[in-house]
C-alpha positions in Angstrom: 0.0 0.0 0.0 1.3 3.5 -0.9 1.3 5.7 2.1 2.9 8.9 0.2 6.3 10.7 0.8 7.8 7.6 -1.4 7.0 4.8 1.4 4.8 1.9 1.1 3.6 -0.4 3.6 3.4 -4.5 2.9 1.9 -7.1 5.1 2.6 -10.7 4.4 0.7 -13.8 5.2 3.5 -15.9 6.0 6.3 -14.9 9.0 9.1 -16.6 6.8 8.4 -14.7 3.7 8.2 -11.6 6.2 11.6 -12.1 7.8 13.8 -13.2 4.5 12.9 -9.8 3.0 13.7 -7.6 6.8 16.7 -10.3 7.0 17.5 -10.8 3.7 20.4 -8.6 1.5 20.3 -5.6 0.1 17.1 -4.9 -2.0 16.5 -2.8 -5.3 13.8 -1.8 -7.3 14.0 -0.5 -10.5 17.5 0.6 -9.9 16.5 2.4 -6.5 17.7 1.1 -3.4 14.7 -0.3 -1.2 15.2 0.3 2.4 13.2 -1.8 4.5 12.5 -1.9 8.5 9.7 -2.8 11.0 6.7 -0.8 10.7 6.0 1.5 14.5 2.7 3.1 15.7 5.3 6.3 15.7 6.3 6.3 11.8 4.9 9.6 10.3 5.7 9.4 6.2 5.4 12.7 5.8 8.5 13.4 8.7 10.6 10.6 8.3 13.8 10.9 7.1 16.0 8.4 5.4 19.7 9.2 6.9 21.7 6.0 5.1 21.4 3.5 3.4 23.3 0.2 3.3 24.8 -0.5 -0.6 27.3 -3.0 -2.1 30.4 -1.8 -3.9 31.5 -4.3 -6.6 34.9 -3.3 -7.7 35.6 -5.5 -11.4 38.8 -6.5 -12.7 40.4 -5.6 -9.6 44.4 -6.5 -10.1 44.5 -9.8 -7.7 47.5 -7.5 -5.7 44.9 -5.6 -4.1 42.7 -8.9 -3.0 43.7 -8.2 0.3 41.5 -7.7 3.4 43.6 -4.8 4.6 43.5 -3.0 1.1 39.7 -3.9 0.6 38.9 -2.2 4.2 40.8 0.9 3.7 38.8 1.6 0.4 35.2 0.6 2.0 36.6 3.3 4.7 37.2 5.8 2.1 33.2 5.1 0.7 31.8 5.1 4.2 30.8 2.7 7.2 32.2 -0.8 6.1 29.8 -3.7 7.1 31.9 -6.4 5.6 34.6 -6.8 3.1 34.5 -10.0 1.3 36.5 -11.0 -1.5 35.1 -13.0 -4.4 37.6 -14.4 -7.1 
């Protein structure tokens, strides 16, 4: 359901299928990001504020010099708040 200021509310018949998508990874949409949390009895659309959002940087044809956790860390530092660095050959 559309609730307006660019926030919809979804209710799903089955607990599972409700905690893979607020457990699950990272979610887009029609190349928008898709932030997605708990609905409160305090959420006001037309106040809330969206102040970050989690993404995944994919770095291709990375030399295989720089596959190092160390390396990988600095750079996610230099983008923002790193969750986790994983490296993926």
């Amino acid at each position: 359901m559309n609730i307006d200021s660019g926030f919809f509310m979804v209710k799903f018949d089955l607990a599972d299928d409700r905690a893979k998508v607020i457990n699950g990874g990272l979610w887009m949409l029609f190349d928008h990001y898709l932030v997605v949390r708990n609905w409160s009895p305090e959420f006001v659309s037309s106040t809330t504020k969206i102040n970050g959002a989690m993404v995944w940087v994919r770095i291709p044809s990375l030399n295989l010099v720089f596959y190092d956790e160390s390396f990988l860390m600095a750079m996610a530092l230099a983008i923002g708040k790193p969750i986790k660095v994983t490296c993926i050959h």
